[in-house]
Each structure stands twice: as structure tokens, then as C-alpha cells.
C-alpha positions in Angstrom: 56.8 -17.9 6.2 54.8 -18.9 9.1 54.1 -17.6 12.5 51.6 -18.9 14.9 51.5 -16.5 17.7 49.9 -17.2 21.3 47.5 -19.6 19.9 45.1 -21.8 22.0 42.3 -23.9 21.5 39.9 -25.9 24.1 37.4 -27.9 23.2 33.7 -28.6 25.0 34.2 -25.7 27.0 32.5 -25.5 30.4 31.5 -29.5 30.1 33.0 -32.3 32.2 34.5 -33.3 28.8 36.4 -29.7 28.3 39.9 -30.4 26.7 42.8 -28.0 26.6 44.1 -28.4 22.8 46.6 -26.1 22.5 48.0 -23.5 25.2 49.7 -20.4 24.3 51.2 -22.0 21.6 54.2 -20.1 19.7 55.9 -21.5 16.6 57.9 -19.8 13.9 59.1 -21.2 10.6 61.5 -19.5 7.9 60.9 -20.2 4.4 61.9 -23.5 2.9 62.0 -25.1 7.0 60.6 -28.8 6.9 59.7 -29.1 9.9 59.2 -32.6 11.6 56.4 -32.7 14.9 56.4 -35.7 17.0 54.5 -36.3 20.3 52.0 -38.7 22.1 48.2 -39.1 22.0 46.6 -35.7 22.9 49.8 -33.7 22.6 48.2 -31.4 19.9 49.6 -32.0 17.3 46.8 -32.5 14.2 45.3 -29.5 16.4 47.9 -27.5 15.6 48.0 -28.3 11.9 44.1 -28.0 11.7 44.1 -24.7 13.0 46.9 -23.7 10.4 44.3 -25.6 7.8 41.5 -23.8 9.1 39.2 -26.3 10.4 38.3 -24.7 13.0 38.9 -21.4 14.3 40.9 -20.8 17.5 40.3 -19.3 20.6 43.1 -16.9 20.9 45.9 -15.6 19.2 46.9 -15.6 15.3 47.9 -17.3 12.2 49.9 -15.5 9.7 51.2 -17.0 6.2 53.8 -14.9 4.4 52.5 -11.8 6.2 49.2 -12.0 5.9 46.8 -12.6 8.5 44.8 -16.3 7.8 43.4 -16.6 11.4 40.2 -16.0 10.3 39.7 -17.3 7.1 37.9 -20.3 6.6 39.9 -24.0 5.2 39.0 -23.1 1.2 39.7 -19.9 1.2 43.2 -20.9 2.7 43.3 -23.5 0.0 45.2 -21.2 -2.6 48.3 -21.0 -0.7 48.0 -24.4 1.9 48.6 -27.8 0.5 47.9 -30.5 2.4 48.4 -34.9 2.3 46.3 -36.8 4.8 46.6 -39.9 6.6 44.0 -41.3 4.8 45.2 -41.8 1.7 41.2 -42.1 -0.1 41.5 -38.3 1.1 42.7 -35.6 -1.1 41.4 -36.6 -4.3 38.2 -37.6 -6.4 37.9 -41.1 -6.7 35.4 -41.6 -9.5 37.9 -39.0 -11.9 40.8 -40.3 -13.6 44.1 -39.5 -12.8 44.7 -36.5 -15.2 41.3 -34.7 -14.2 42.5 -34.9 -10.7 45.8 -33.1 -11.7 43.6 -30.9 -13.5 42.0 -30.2 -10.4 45.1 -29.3 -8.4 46.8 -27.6 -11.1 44.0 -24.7 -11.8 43.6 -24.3 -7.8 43.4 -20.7 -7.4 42.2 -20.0 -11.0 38.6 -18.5 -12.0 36.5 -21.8 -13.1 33.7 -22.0 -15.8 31.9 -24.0 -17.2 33.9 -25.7 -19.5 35.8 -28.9 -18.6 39.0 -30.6 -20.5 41.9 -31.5 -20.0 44.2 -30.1 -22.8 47.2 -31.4 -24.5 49.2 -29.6 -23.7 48.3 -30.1 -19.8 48.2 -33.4 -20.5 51.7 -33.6 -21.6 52.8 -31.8 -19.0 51.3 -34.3 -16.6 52.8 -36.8 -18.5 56.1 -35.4 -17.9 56.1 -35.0 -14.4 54.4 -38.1 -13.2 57.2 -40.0 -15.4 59.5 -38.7 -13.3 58.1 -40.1 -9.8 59.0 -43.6 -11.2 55.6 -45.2 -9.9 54.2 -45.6 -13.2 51.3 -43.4 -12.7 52.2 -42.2 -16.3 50.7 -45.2 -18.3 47.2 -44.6 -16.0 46.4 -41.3 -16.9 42.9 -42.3 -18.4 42.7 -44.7 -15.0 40.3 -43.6 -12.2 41.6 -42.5 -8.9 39.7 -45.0 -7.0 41.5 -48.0 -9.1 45.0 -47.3 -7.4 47.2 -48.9 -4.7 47.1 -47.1 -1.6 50.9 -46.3 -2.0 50.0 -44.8 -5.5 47.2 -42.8 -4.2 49.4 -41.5 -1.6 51.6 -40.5 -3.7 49.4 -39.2 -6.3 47.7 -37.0 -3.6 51.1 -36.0 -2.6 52.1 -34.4 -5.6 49.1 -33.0 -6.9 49.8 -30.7 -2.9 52.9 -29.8 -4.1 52.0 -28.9 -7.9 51.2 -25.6 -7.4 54.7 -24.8 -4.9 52.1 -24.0 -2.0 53.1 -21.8 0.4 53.0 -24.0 3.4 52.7 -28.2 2.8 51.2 -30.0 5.5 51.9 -33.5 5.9 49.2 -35.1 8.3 51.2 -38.4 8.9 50.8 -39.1 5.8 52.2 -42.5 5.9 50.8 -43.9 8.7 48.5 -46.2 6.9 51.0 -47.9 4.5 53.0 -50.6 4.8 57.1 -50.0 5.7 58.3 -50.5 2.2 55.8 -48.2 0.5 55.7 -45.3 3.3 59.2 -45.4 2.7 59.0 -44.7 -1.1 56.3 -42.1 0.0 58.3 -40.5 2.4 61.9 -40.1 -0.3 59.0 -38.6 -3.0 58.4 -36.0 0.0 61.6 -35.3 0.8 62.6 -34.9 -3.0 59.5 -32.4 -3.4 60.1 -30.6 -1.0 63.8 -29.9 -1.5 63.4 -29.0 -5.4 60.8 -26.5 -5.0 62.4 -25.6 -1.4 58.6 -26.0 0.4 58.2 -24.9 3.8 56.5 -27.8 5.1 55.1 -29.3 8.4 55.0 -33.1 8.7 53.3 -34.8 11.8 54.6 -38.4 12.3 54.0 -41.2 15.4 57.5 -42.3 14.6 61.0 -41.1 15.9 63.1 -42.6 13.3 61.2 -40.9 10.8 60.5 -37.9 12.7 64.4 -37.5 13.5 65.7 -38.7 9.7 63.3 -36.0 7.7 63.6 -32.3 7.8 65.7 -29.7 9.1 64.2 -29.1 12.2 62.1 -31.5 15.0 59.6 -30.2 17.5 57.8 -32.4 20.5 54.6 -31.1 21.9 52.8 -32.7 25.0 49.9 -31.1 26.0 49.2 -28.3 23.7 52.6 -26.9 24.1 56.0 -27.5 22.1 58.6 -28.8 24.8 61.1 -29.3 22.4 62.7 -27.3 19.5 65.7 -29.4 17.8 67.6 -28.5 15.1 70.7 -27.7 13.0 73.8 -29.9 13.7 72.1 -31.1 17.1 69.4 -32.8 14.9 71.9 -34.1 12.5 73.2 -35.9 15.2 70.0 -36.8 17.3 69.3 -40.6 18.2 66.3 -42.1 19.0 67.9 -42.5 23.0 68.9 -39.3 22.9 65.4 -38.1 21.9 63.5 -40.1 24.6 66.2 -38.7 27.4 65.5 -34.9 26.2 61.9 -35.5 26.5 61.5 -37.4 29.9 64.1 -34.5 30.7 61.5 -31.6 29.3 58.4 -33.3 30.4 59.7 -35.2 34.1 57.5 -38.1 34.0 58.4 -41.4 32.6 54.7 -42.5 32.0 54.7 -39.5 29.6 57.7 -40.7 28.1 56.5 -44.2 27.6 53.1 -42.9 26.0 55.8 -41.3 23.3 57.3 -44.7 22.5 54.2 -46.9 22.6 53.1 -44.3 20.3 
């Protein structure tokens, strides 16, 4: 479903502040992968998903989605086929609208617009419907404006209205890093329950190894700009934190590298 192929990106080129991003960077995912990433400060990693996004263009290699070449193509234009949940959870939707016009929003993606703006029953009831079933009670605030929520029902909010249209790709910009245990938790079982009912291949970048190792099929580490690990299958099933930290100071051969991953 996706294939990233040779890409690299540096930054401030030909300054004393140039920074090599991503080097020759090679990932491949199947459709329906959830794959988790995982790596220190500077490793690349919301490079890596920003060049899949589109926010800036690389500096080598390319980006194909399904078969079709995206390398070019700027963020909106990849917007029909890419959903995506930031960290931030004030990103990703209209504050000032009420809960059902943002659903609105996400579920025409894609379509022609006019002029004309309503919500209509039958939309509505369909919204109804599936927000019921998150269990957050984001059914009895449809009329509410965004703004007005919880950060955990934003989050959440934001999250779904990514996965409403079965995207092609979901990217998950550690998404729960700004919530507290208990609700990134609750955020992080509504992700794993999207994603397996509409079978979603999906890219979530986390700081933390329990989650990193506990979510998904399949776990990569990257430290600077390059993937040194590829874990998955059985071997993931069975992966410890320990273990993880081992492979890694194995991979990457300096411990001060490998204590950057834990701080982190």
C-alpha cells in the first residue's frame, strides 16, 4: 500500500546549521500493516511521516500510495487518500463549528463542494450512529462547538473523523502524547478498534516503548534518518521493553544513543 523508496531529506543545506533528516530511507508496508515507529530526538521520525503528508517535498527518491506516484503532490491534494491525527489535539478540526459540521467536513472530503451548506438528516443520523458507538458521549453534543471539548474528546473526535472516509494510509503523529495516561489510553483502544474494523494501513509515531511494542503488527526504530530496526510477526508478539533497548544498543553501538531512547 505504501512504498517509500530511497528517500532523503536535509535541511539548511550548505549552512553551519545543515541537518541530515532522512538518508536513503527505504520502507514498505502491505495493506492493512499498523505499523508502530519509535526512536529518539532527531531520529526522523515526524520527517518521515511529513514527507508521506506532503509538507515538504524531499530531496530524493519517491513516495508511492497504492501505486500511484504522490512524491510530488502537494499535502491537500494528498488529502483524499491520507488521513492524519496530530499531537496537538486543537489540530485537525474547526473549533468555532459544532461537532456535526466537522463530520460534515470529513465525510464529503474528496467530494465537489458548492455553495450550499447543511448538514442533512440523514447525515446527521448517521453521525449519530456512529459517534454512539465510541462510548464518549460525543452523541448528545452534536449541536456543541468543537472548541467546547475535553482534550481527550477532541482527540478522539479528530480521530475518527481521519478514519471516516477508510483513508488509504492513517497517520498517527503521536497522537497521544499530550493527554494524560488514562485518556491516551482510551484514545489509543478507539485507534486500535478503527483501524482493525476497517483493516487501515496505518503509521503511528510514539515516544513510548510500551505503547510502541503493545500496538500494531509491526515496530520500526530509526536513529538518524535511517530505520535500524524492522520487528515484527511472532518476534514482536513476544518483544519486551529490555529486549527492545538490547536490540537497539546492539543496532546502533552506543549506549548514549540508547539512553537518548529511554529518556525519550
Amino acid at each position: 500500500m505504501l512504498d517509500i523508496n530511497h528517500i532523503s531529506k536535509t535541511f539548511n543545506i550548505g549552512t553551519i546549521n545543515e541537518k541530515k533528516a532522512l538518508i536513503d530511507l527505504d520502507l514498505h508496508l502491505a495493506e492493512g500493516d499498523f505499523v508502530t515507529v519509535i526512536g529518539g530526538n532527531g531520529a526522523g521520525k515526524s520527517t518521515m511521516l511529513n514527507a508521506v503528508a506532503g509538507v515538504w517535498p524531499v530531496d530524493s527518491g519517491s513516495i508511492v500510495l497504492d501505486g500511484k506516484n504522490i512524491t510530488g503532490l502537494p499535502d491537500y491534494k494528498r488529502a483524499e487518500d491520507i488521513g492524519r491525527v496530530f499531537q496537538d489535539p486543537m489540530m485537525g478540526t474547526a473549533p468555532d463549528m459544532q461537532v456535526e459540521e466537522n463530520l460534515a467536513l470529513a465525510f464529503r472530503r474528496g467530494q465537489k463542494r458548492g455553495l450550499k451548506w447543511e448538514v442533512t438528516n440523514s447525515e446527521r443520523d448517521i453521525y449519530y450512529e456512529q459517534l454512539k458507538s465510541l462510548g464518549l458521549g460525543l452523541e448528545s453534543r452534536m449541536k456543541a462547538k468543537v472548541g467546547l471539548l475535553s482534550g481527550g474528546q477532541r482527540q478522539a473526535l479528530t480521530l475518527f473523523m481521519a478514519a471516516l472516509k477508510k483513508p488509504k494510509l492513517l497517520l498517527l503523529d503521536e497522537h497521544t502524547a499530550a493527554l494524560d495516561p488514562a485518556t491516551a489510553a482510551k484514545v489509543l483502544e478507539l485507534s486500535d478498534r478503527l483501524v482493525n474494523e476497517s483493516n487501515l494501513t496505518t503509521m503511528m509515531i510514539t515516544h513510548n516503548m510500551t505503547d510502541a511494542i503493545k500496538h500494531g503488527n509491526r515496530l520500526i526504530m530509526m536513529d538518524r534518518g535511517k530505520i535500524i530496526l524492522d520487528i515484527c510477526g511472532e518476534e514482536k508478539k513476544n518483544l519486551t521493553k529490555k529486549d527492545l533497548l538490547e536490540k537497539f544498543a546492539e543496532v546502533a553501538g552506543k549506549q548514549e544513543e540508547t539512553d537518548s531512547v529511554l529518556l525519550s
